[in-house]
C-alpha positions in Angstrom: 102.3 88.8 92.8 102.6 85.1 93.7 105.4 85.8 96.4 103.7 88.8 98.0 100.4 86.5 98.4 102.4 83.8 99.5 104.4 86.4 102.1 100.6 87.9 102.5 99.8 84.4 104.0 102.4 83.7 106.2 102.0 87.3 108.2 105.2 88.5 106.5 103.0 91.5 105.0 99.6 93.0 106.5 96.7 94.3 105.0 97.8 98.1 105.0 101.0 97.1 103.4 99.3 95.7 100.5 97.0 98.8 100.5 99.4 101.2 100.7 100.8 99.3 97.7 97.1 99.5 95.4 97.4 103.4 96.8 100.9 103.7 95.3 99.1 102.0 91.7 96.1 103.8 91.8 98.2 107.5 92.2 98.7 106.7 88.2 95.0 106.5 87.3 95.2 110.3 88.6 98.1 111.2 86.4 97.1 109.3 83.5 95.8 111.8 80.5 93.2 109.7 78.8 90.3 107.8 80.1 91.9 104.4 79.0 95.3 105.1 80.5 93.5 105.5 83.7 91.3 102.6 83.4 94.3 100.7 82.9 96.3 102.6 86.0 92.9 101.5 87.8 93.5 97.7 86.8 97.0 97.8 88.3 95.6 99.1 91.0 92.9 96.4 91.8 95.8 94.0 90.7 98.4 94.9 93.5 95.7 94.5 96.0 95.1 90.7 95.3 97.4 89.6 97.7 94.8 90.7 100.6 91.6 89.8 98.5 91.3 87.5 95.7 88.1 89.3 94.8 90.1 92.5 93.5 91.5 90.1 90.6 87.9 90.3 88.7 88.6 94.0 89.2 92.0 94.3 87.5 89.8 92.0 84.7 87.1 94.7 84.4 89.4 97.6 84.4 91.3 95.8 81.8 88.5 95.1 79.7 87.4 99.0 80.3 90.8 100.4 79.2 90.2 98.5 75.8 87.0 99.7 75.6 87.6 103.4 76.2 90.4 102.8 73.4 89.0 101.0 71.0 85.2 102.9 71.0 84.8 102.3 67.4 85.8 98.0 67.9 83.5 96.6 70.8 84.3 93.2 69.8 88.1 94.1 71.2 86.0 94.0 74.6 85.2 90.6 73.8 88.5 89.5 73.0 90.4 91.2 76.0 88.0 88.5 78.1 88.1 86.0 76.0 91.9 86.6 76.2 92.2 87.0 79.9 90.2 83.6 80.1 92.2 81.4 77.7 95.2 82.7 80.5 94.0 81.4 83.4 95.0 78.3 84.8 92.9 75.6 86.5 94.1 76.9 89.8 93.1 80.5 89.5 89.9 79.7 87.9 89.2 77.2 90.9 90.0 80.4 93.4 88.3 82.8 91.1 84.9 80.1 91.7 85.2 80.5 95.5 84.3 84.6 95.2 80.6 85.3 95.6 78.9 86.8 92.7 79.1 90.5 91.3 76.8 92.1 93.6 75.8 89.2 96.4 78.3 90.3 98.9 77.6 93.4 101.3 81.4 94.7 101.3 84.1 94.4 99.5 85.4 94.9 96.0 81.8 92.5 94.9 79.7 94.0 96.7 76.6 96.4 94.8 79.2 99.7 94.4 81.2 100.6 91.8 82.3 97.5 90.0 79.0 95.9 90.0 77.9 99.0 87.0 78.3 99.7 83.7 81.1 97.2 81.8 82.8 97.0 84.8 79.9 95.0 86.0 79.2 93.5 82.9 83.1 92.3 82.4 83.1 90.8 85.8 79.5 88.9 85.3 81.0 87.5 82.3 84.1 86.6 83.8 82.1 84.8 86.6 80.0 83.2 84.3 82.5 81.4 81.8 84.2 80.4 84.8 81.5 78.3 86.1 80.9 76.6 83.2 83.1 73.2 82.6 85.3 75.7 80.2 85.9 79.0 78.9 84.7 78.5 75.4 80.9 79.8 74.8 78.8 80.5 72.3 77.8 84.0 73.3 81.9 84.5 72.9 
């Protein structure tokens, strides 16, 4: 993902390239033949499109966090500790670029904006993301 960005950056690739390839992704969240396998398609999806907005990473996170939900119905502390996880993986730099995204719901457009991500645990993954990451670490008490 680093060297598409990075190609991303330097007009190697344009925005419908890196569409076309979160199009390509998100064809598997059709074929998938549970709920969690197509949550988790859907994260791949919101994954290859980082490369022309950050903003879809907190996507991939919520789909992620999704797919464990929707397999694990009977464990909704594995919820907890897919964010928790996802969170002890991020490095200083991607939680610094992560802080520059406007909160769930603030923007007009885009993958934050008041649409689909900003409900059910989607929403709630991604305002939890967004709200360990402002604190001074990841730890919390609430986790």
């Amino acid at each position: 993902m680093a060297a598409r960005t990075r190609a991303y950056s330097v007009g190697e690739s344009s925005t419908a390239d890196e569409i076309s390839k979160r199009f390509i992704a998100g064809k598997a969240a059709k074929a998938a033949t549970t709920p969690a396998g197509a949550a988790a398609a859907k994260a791949v999806a919101q994954a290859a499109a980082v490369a022309h907005m950050g903003a879809h990473a907190l996507g991939a996170a919520a789909y992620a966090a999704k797919a464990v939900s929707l397999a694990n119905k009977d464990q909704p502390e594995m919820v907890r500790d897919e964010i928790r996880w996802q969170l002890a993986h991020l490095s200083e730099r991607e939680r610094s670029a992560l802080r520059l995204l406007p909160p769930l719901g603030a923007d007009s457009s885009g993958p934050l904006s008041p649409g689909l991500l900003s409900r059910g645990i989607l929403g709630t993954s991604i305002r939890e993301i967004q709200a360990q990451i402002s604190l001074c670490g990841y730890a919390d008490s609430r986790f």
